[in-house]
C-alpha positions in Angstrom: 115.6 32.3 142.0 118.6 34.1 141.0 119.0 37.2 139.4 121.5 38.8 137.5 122.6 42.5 137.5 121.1 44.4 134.8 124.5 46.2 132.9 124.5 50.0 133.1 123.4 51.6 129.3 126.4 52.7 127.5 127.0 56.6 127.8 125.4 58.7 125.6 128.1 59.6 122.8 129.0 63.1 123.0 129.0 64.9 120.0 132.8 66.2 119.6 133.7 69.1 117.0 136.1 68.5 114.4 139.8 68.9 115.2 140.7 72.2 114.2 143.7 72.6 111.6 146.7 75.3 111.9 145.5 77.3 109.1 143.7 79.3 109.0 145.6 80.8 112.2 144.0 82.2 115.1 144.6 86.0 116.6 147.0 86.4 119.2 145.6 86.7 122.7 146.4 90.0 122.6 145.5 91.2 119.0 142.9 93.9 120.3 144.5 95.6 122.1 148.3 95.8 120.5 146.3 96.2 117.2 144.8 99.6 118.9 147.5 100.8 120.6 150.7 100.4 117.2 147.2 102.2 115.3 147.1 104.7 117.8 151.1 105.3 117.9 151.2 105.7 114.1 148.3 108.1 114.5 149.4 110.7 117.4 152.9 110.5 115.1 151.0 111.5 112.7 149.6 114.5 114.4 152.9 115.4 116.1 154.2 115.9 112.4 151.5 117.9 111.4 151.8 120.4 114.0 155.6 120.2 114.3 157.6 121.4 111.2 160.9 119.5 112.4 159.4 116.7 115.1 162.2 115.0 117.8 163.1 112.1 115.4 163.9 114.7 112.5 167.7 114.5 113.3 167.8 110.7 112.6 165.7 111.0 109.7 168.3 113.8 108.2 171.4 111.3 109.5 170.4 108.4 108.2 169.1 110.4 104.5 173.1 111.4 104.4 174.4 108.5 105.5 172.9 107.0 102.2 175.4 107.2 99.0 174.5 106.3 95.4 173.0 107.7 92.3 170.0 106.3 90.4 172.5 104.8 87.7 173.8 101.9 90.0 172.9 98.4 90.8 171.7 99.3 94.0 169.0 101.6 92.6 168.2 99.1 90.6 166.8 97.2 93.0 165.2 99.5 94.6 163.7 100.5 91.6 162.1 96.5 91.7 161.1 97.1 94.6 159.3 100.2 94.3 157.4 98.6 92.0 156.5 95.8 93.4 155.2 98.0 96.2 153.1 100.1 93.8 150.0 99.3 91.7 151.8 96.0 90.7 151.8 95.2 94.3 147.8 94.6 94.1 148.2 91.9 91.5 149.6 89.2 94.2 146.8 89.6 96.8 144.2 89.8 94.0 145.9 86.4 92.8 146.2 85.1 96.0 142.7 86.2 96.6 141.8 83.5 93.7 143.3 80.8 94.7 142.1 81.0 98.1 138.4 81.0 96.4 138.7 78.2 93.7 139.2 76.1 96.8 136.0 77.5 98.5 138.1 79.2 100.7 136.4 82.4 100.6 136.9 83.8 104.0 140.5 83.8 104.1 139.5 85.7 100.8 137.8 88.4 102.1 140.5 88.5 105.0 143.3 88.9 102.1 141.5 91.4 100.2 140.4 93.8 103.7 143.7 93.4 104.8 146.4 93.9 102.1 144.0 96.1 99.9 141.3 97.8 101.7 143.3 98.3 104.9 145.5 100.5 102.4 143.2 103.1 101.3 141.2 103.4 104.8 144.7 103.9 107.0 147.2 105.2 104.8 145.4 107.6 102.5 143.6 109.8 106.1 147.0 109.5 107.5 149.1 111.1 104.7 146.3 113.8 105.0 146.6 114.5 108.5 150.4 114.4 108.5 151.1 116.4 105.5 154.5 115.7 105.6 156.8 116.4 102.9 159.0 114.3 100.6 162.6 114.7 101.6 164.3 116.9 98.6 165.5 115.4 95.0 164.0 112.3 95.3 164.8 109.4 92.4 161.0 108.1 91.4 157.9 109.4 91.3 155.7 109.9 94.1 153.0 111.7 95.5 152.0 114.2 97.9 152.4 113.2 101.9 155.2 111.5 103.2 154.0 109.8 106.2 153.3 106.9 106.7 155.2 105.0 103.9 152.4 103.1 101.6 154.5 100.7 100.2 155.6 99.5 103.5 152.2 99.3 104.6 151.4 97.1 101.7 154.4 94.9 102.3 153.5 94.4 106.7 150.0 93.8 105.1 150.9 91.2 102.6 153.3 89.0 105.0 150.6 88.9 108.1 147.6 88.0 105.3 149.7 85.2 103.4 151.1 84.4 107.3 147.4 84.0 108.2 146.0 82.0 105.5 148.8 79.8 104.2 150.7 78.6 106.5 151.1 76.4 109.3 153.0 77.0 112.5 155.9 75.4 111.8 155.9 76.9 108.3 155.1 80.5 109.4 158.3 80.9 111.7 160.2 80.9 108.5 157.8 82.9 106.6 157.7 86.1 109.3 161.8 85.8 108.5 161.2 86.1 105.2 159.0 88.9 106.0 161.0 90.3 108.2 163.8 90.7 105.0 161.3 92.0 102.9 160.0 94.6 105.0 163.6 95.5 105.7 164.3 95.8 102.3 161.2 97.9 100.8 161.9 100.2 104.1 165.8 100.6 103.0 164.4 101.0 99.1 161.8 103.8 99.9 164.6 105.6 101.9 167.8 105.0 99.4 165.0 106.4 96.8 164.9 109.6 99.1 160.8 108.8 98.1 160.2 108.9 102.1 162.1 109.3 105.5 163.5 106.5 107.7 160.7 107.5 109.9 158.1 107.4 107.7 158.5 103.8 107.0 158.3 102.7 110.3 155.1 104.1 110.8 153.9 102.4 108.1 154.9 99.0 109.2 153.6 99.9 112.8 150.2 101.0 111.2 150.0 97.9 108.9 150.5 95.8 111.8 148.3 97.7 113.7 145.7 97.3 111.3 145.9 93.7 110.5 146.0 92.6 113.9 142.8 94.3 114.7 141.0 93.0 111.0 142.9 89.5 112.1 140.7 89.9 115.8 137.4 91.0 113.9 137.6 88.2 111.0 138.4 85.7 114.1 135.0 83.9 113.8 134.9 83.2 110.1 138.4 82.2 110.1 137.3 79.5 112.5 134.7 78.5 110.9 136.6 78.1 107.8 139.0 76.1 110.0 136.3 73.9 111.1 135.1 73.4 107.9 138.5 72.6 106.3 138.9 69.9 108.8 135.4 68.2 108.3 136.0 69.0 104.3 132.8 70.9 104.0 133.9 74.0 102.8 131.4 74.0 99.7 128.5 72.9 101.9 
């Protein structure tokens, strides 16, 4: 009597998880911890203004306020003048309208990291740091402002802005052109705060070191529902 192997049973299929797309994007490895040491920087600044009337850096801050030439008449200011306010109140209306879009599409983690980031994030870093700095406004400046210099608040809201839309709109290839573009933008709300005499060189960098601070650290905490939402985009579930 012959017999005839019996064939092996086909493996078990194993359940595999949808391929994950670029946006929205992951944290950095390092977000943690380069998110809490540019938060700590901006903060000991902080406290070495406060308890230094004329800190180290003052000298650049004074050169690079002289080295600045115009009158609040000129072209010039008048872009600065756009910008200022784009980077005031009016400022809010573009994550609050990004905020929308992202949740007509069901997309309403990236919301909620848009609205921490680029509007929360504001209030709860900038505001306690102008407070413990209590720096002043350099002399005649061109718009209206108000008290505490440092950190810049406009800049903040511009670093905030670029890594939120970075975040939730774009892909990789797509956000190496958009952190140029940020790059420029930052640049130029930084140079319009400071032709303004609103806020000193310095005090604009700390903003965009405490923006980026910030956001990398909300980027690492929101990790887990951005995946998700990630996940979900990719096995188009997001309403479910």
């Amino acid at each position: 009597m012959q017999y005839f192997p019996t064939p092996a049973p086909a493996p078990t299929p194993v359940p595999t998880r949808p391929a994950r797309r670029p946006v929205p994007a992951a944290p950095p490895r390092h977000a943690l911890a380069c998110g809490a040491a540019l938060t700590l920087l901006s903060l000991l600044t902080g406290l070495l203004v406060r308890i230094d009337e004329r800190p180290f850096f003052q000298g650049l801050d004074d050169a690079w306020a002289a080295s600045l030439h115009g009158s609040p008449a000129d072209s010039a200011s008048g872009f600065a003048t756009a910008l200022d306010r784009l980077g005031g109140p009016l400022g809010t209306v573009v994550p609050l309208l990004l905020m929308g879009c992202l949740a007509t599409y069901g997309r309403w983690r990236s919301a909620l990291f848009v609205f921490t980031t680029a509007i929360l994030a504001n209030m709860l870093v900038v505001l306690p740091l102008k407070q413990l700095a209590d720096r002043p406004r350099p002399p005649h400046t061109w718009v209206l402002v108000n008290d505490g210099s440092y950190p810049s608040g406009q800049v903040f809201s511009a670093v905030a802005l670029v890594i939120a839309a970075a975040v939730v709109l774009f892909p990789p290839g797509g956000r190496r052109w958009w952190w140029l573009f940020g790059a420029g933008y930052t640049g130029a709300m930084m140079w319009s705060r400071t032709w303004q005499h609103a806020q000193w060189l310095s005090d604009t960098f700390a903003g965009a070191l405490a923006a980026a601070g910030a956001c990398l650290l909300l980027w690492r905490a929101f990790a887990p529902l951005l995946e998700t939402e990630a996940e979900r985009m990719a096995a188009d579930t997001l309403w479910l």
